[in-house]
N, C-alpha and C positions, 0 to 999 in steps of 0.2 A: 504493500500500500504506500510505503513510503515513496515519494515525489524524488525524483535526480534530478531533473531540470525546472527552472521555472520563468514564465513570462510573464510578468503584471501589468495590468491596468486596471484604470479607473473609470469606476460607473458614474454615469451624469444621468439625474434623473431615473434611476434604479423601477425598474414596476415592481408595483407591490403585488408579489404572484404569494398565495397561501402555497406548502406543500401542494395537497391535491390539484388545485390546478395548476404549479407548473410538472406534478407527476403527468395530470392528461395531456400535455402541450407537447412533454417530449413522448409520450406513448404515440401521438398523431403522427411526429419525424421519427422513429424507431429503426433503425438498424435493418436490415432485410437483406436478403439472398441477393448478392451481386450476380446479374443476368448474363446469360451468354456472351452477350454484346456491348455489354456494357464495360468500359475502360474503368473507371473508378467511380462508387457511392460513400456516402457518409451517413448515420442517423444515430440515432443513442442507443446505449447499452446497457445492460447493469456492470453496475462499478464491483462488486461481489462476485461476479463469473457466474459458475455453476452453483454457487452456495447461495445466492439469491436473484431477486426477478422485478424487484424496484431497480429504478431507473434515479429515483434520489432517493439520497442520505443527506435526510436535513435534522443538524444536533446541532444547539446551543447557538443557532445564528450559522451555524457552518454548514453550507448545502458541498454535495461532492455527486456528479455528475461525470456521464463517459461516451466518449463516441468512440466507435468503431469505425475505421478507415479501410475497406477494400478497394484493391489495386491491379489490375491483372498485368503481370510482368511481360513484358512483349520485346523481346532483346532487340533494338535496333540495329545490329549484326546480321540475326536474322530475318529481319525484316530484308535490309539491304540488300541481300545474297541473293532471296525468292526474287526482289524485283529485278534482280540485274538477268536473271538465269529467263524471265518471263521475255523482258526486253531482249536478249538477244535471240531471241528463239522466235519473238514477230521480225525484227530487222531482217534474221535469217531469211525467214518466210514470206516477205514484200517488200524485199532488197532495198531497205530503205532507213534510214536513222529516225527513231522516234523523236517524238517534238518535245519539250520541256512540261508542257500540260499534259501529255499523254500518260508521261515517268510520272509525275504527280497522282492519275486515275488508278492508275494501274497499282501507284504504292497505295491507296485507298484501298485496293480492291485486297490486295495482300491482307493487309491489315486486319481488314471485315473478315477475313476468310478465318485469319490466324487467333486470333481474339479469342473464340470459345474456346480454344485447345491450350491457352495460355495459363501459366500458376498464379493462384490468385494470392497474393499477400495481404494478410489483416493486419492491422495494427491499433491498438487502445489508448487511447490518448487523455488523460483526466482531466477534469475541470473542476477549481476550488471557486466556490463562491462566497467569499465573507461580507454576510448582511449587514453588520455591523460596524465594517470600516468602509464598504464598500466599494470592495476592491474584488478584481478577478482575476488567478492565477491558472496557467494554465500548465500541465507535466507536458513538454515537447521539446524536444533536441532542436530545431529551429522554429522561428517566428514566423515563417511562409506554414507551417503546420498549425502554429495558434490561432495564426490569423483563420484558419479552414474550420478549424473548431468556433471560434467567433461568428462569422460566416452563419454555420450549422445554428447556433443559441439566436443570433438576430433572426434568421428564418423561423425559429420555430416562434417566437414570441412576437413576431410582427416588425418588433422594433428594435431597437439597443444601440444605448450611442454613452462608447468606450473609447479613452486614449489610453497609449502606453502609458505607464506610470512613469514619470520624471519628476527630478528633485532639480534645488534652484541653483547648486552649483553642479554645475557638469562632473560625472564620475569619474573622467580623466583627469579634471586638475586636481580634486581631492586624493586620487590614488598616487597622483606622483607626488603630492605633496604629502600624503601616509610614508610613503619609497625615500623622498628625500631628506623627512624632518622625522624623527623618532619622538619630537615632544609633543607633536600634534597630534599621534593616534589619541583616541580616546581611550581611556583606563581598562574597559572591559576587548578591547579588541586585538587579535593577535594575527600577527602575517605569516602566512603560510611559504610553501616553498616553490609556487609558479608565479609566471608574473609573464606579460607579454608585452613589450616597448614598440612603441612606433615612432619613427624619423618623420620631424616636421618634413613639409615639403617634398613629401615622394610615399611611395607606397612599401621603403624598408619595413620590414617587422621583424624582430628577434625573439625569439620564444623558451625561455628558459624553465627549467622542471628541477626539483629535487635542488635548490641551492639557498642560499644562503640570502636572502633579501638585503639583508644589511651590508653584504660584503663590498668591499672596494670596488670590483668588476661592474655592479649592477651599478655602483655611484656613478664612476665612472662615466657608464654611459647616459645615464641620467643629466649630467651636466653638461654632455655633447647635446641635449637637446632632446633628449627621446624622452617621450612620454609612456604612460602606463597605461594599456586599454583592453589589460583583464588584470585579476590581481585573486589569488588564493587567499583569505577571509576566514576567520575561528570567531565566532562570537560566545565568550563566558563557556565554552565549552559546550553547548547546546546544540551547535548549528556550526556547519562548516562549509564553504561554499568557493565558485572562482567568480568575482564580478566582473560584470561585461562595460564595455563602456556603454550600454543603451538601455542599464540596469537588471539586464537579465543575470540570474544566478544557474550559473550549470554546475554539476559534478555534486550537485546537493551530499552531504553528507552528516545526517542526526548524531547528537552527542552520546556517547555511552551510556550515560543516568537515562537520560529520555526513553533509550532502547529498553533498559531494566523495567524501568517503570511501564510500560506495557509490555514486558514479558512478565511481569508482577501480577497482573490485573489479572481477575478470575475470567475467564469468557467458558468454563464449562465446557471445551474444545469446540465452541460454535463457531466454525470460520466466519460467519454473517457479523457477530459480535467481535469477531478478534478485529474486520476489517473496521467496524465503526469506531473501536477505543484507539486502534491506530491513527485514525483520520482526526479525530477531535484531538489529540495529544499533539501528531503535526500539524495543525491545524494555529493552535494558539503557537507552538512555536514559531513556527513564520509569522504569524503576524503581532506578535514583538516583536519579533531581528526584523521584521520588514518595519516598521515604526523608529526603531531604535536608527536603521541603515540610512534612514530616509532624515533623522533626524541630524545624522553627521553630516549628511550633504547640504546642509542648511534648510530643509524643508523639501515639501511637496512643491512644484512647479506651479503658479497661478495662484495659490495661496499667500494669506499674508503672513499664515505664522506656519510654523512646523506642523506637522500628519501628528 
């Protein structure tokens, strides 16, 4: 249950949906048998698997939501090969070089033919909804996936009008000024051991793992000019993460305690229950360290005071 990546934004004008009905909103877009033909769908799922058949898990202000992603994998290798092998075998046949539209119809035709016999890849993608800060996180390896998930929640609710979540000073000048000044980090926050720099003025990027933040080398280049636009992150030991410059946190990683403390909780082995005490435990975790994150960066973006 627990999230590895995450994308935030913010609700403007949030509907006030009760459980039940936004249980029937996403039952109406619901997940469904990706068709012969069809390249890729999207619709909700239960976040539970096979251990349950709601479509939301709404506790304490924390709704948690899933869409399924089917994709039918269609190697453009293969694709290419059929249409070159079809192309020559009419040139052959009406001694004649096919037209640029024709190699177009023709890859169409491939395609249609190739589709149903293609592997279909699923994919589950969650979605945190906090009522109460009103904020929306989304579990996705990139933003072209969150956005599709967004997408899916605006469709099914008519509406929905969401920006990224940003703070008022940019996540690159605070991270290289975390990188550069040790007085500035804030008390509870610890630098981990990746960090990615970018050279003003050109598309350099330097990517370093497993070293030493503080060390001479990283100054170094820091004072040639390079800035920081990820940075590995420990907050109090709860919450570890690498921050993005456009505040996305990947590589999510929960604190020990946190992990004990739901392996502690009775759930009577009901996977249904074990996924809900998970969700609610990282639930409030994130959004502290997302409050707390948002608060070193001098606030939420448009606001006058800090999140």
């Amino acid at each position: 249950m627990w999230f590895k990546h995450l994308h935030l934004y913010r609700l403007h004008d949030a509907p006030q949906l009760d459980a039940a009905t936004l249980e029937e909103a996403l039952a109406e877009h619901a997940a469904r048998p990706l068709g012969s033909r069809d390249p890729r769908r999207m619709g909700w799922t239960a976040p539970a698997g096979r251990a349950g058949t709601a479509r939301l898990h709404d506790l304490q202000g924390q709704r948690l939501i899933s869409a399924l992603r089917q994709e039918r994998l269609l190697p453009a290798a293969v694709v290419r090969e059929e249409v070159e092998e079809r192309a020559a075998e009419v040139e052959a046949r009406e001694g004649r070089k096919l037209r640029r539209q024709e190699k177009i119809t023709l890859k169409e035709q491939v395609v249609e033919e190739l589709l149903p016999r293609a592997f279909v890849r699923s994919q589950k993608i969650d979605l945190w909804w906090d009522t109460r800060r009103g904020l929306i996180g989304i579990n996705a390896s990139s933003r072209t996936r969150a956005e599709e998930v967004l997408d899916l929640l605006r469709e099914t609710l008519g509406s929905l009008k969401v920006t990224p979540l940003a703070s008022q000073t940019l996540p690159v000048r605070t991270m290289t000024q975390w990188l550069t000044d040790p007085g500035s980090r804030p008390a509870d926050l610890v630098l981990g051991d990746q960090v990615e720099l970018k050279a003003k003025g050109d598309d350099g990027v330097l990517r370093a793992r497993q070293v030493d933040l503080d060390s001479d080398e990283i100054q170094r280049l820091l004072e040639s000019g390079r800035q920081a636009s990820k940075l590995a992150l420990e907050l109090e030991g709860r919450l570890s993460f690498v921050l993005h410059d456009d505040l996305a946190l990947k590589s999510l990683r929960f604190g020990d305690a946190l992990i004990e403390e739901a392996n502690q909780s009775d759930d009577g082995d009901d996977a249904l229950v074990r996924l809900e005490t998970d969700f609610v435990l990282m639930a409030q975790a994130l959004g502290e360290s997302i409050e707390r994150l948002i608060a070193w960066l001098g606030g939420e973006a448009g606001t006058a005071s800090n999140v």
